[in-house]
KEDRENVO-952487 format. One line per 4 residues: their letters; for each residue x, y, z of C-alpha. Coordinates in pm, 1 decimal. Example, Ala and Ser with C-alpha at 12.3 -4.5 7.8 and 13.67 -1.06 7.14 Angstrom:
as	1230.0/-450.0/780.0 | 1367.0/-106.0/714.0
//
This chain:
xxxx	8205.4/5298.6/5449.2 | 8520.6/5159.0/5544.9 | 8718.3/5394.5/5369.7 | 8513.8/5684.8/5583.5
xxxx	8690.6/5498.5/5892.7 | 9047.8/5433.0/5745.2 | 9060.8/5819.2/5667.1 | 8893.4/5901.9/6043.4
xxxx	9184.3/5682.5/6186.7 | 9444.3/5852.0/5977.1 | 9322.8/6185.0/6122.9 | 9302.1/6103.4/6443.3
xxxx	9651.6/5982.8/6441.2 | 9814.1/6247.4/6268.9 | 9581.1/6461.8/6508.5 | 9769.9/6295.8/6808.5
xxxx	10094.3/6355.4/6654.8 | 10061.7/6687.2/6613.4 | 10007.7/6727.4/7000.9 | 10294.4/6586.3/7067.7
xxxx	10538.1/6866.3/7177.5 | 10848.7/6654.5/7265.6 | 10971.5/6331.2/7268.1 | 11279.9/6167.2/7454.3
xxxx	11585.7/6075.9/7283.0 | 11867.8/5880.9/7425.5 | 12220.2/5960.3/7272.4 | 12582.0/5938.7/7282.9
xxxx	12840.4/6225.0/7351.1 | 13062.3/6204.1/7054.1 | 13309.4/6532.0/7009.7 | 13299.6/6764.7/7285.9
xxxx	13471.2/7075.0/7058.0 | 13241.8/7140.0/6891.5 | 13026.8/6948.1/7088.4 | 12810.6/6735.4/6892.7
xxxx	12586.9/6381.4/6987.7 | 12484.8/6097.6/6845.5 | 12131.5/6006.1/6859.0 | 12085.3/5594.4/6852.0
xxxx	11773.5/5596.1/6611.4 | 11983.5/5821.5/6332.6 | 12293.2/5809.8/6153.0 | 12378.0/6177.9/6195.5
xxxx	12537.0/6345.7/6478.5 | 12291.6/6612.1/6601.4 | 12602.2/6983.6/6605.1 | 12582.2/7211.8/6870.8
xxxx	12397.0/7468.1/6692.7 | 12062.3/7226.4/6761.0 | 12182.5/7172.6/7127.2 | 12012.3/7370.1/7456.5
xxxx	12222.8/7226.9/7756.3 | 12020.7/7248.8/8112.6 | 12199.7/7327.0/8426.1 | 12205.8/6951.3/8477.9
xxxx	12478.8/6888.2/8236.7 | 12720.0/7189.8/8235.9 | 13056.5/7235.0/8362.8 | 13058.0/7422.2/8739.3
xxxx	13310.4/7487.7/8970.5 | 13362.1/7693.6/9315.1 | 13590.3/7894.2/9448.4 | 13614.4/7762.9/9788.5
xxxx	13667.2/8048.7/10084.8 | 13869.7/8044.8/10388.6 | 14137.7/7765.6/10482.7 | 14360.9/7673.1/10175.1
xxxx	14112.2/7807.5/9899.0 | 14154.3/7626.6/9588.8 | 13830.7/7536.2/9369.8 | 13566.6/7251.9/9384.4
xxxx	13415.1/7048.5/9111.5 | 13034.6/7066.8/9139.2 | 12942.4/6915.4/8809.8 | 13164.8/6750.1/8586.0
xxxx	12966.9/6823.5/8284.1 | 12975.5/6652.7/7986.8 | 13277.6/6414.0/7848.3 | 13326.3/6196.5/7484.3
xxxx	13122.4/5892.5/7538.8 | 12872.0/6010.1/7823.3 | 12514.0/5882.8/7747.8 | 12280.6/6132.5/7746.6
xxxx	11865.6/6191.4/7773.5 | 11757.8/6429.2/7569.9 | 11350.3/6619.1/7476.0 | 11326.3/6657.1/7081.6
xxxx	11198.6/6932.3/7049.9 | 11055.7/7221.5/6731.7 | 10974.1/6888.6/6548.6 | 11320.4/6747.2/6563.6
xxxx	11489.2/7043.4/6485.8 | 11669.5/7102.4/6836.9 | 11750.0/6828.3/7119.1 | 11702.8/6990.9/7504.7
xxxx	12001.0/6784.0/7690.9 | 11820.6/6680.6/8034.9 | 12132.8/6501.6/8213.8 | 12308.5/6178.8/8186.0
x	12202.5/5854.5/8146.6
//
């Protein structure tokens, strides 16, 4: 009988899992061309192939109007060494970059 509830539990676990459709990963900018980050819990930088930037962390600038013109930084973006939150998404297969940590 116990057995029947070991295997239950190991369903309903894996069940969970699989309902899980992202989870949030903290990492580390490490090359910006090509842009690739390190995620703390693996070894491997994650290449920009598996990489979907938001709005959050790209580069933007204006073009101001009137008076002396000239441009204006709206968002930095993303530098070497910027900590990052990130969604893992397609079981691990891509990384959604929210913004910076």
């Amino acid at each position: 009988m116990s057995e029947l509830i070991d295997v239950l539990q190991r369903i309903m676990q894996d069940n969970q899992q699989a309902q899980k459709p992202a989870d949030v990963a903290m990492g580390r900018v490490v090359s910006m061309s090509p842009l690739s980050i390190q995620v703390e819990s693996t070894m491997q930088a994650i290449p920009a192939i598996a990489l979907i930037l938001t709005s959050a962390v790209k580069a933007k600038t204006a073009t101001v109007q009137g008076g002396e013109g000239g441009t204006v930084v709206i968002n930095e973006g993303l530098a070497e060494g910027d900590r990052v939150v990130m969604l893992r998404v397609s079981e691990g297969q891509r990384y959604i970059v929210l913004s910076k940590a």
